[in-house]
N, C-alpha and C positions, 0 to 999 in steps of 0.2 A: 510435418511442421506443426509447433507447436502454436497456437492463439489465445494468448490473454488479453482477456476482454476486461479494461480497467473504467472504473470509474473515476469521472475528475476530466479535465483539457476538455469542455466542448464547447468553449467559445470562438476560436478562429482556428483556424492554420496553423499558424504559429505555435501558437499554443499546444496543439495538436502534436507539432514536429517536436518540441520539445519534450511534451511528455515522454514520446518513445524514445527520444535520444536518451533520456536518463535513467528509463528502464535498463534499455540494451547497453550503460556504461554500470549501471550496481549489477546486473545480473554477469555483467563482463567482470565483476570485480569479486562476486561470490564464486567464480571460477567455472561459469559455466559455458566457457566461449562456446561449446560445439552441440550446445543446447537450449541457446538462450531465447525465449520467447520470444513471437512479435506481436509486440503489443499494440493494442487497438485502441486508444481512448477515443469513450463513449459521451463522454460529456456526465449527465445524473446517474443515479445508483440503478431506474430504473429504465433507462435507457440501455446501459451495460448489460441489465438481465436480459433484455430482449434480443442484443444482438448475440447474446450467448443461446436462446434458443434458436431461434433462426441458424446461427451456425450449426446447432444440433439438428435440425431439421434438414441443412442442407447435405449433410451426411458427406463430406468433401473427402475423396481418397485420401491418403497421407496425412490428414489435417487433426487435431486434438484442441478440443475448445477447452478452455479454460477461464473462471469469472473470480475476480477479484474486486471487493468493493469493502468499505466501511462498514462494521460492525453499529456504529452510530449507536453502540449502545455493550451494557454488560453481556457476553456471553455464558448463559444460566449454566452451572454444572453439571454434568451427563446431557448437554445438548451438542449435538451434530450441527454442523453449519448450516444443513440445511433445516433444520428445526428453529434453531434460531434466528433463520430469514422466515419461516411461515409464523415466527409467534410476535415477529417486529414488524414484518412488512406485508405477511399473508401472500407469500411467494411458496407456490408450488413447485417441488422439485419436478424437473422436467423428465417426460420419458424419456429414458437411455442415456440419463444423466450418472453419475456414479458421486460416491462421495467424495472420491478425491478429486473435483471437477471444481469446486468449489473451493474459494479462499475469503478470507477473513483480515483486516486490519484492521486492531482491536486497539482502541476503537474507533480510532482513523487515519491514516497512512504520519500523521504528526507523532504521534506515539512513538512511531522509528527515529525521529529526528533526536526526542529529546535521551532516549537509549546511547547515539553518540556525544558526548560532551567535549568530545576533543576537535568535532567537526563543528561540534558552535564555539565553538573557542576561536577557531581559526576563519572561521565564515564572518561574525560578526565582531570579532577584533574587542579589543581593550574596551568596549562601550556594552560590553554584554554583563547584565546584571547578573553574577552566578548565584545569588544567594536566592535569588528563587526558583533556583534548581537544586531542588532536594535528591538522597538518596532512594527514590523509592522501590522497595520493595518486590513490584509487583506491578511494572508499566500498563500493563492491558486491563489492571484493576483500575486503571485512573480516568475518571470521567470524560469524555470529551470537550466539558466546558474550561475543566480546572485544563487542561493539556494547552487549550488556545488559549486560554487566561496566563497561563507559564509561559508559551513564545510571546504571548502581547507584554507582560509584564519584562523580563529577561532582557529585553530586548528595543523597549521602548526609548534609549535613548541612544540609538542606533541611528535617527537621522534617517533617513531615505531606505536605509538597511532592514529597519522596525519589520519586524516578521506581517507577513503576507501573502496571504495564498495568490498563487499562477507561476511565474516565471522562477519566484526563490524559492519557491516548491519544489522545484524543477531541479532545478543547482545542488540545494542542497540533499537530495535523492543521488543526483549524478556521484556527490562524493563521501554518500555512507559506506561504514563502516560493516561489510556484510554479518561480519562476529557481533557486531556488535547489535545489528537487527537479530540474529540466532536470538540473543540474551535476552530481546526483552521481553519475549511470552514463547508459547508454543505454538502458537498462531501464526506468527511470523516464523519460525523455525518449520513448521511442518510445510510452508511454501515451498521453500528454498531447498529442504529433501525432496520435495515430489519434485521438482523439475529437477533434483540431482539424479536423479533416477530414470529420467528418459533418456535412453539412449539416441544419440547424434545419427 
């Protein structure tokens, strides 16, 4: 079995249920029924590493740990994911950790949102500002502030709708577009092969 240890949902239960409910419907929708992770949400970034060592520690038969969290920042050129968690957050790769253990959402799991346009189209309806959603280039190039600055602006007169992390995080995760997370960096794409590649 496979365990992705995600950061993000650690304020209730709920919350909690949710997160994994929307993992396990996009990883159901990237086609991976008979391989799809179960995910763990950890609440903070550094909470998530911890349960990803402890799983590595606890060396569980059958089990494959796996950590996913916010890049919270540019990832440098010829840097290794785990290079770029020791040179942001002074995170040691773990013994018996490997490289493809590690995932990246560059540079924060919003990044995949604004990659689909046709799912904020139909999520926030006729009130969604599209003119401050540009073409760009190069999603996982784009800052983290300007990306929350784009769901807050886009969206602002959405009424009760107005983009917000927890629950519409949630939703709108449940009904991405897996192609369409492929396209926006290799970060997000190199996820979605490495769990294509364990076999069920």
């Amino acid at each position: 079995m496979v365990k992705l240890y995600v950061e993000g949902a650690g304020r209730n239960d709920l919350e909690r249920s949710q997160c994994r409910q929307a993992f396990s419907t996009f990883f159901e929708s990237a086609g991976l029924t008979g391989r799809r992770p179960r995910t763990v949400p950890c609440g903070g970034r550094t909470s998530a590493f911890d349960a990803f060592k402890a799983a590595l520690c606890g060396n569980r038969a059958g089990e494959l740990p796996l950590l996913l969290v916010d890049s919270e920042g540019p990832v440098q050129p010829g840097h290794s994911n785990w290079e770029h968690l020791k040179a942001r957050d002074n995170w040691d790769r773990p013994i018996g950790a490997s490289d493809d253990q590690v995932f990246l959402m560059v540079q924060l799991m919003e990044t995949w949102f604004l990659a689909d346009r046709d799912l904020l189209r139909q999520f926030f309806g006729a009130a969604l500002r599209e003119n401050h959603l540009r073409a760009w280039p190069d999603l996982e190039a784009l800052p983290k502030s300007d990306v929350l600055s784009t769901l807050d602006l886009a969206t602002a007169a959405c009424g009760q709708r107005r983009y917000a992390k927890g629950w519409m995080s949630f939703k709108l995760l449940e009904g991405l577009s897996p192609q369409s997370v492929r396209n926006s960096g290799p970060h997000a794409r190199a996820l979605l092969e490495r769990l294509g590649r364990i076999q069920p």
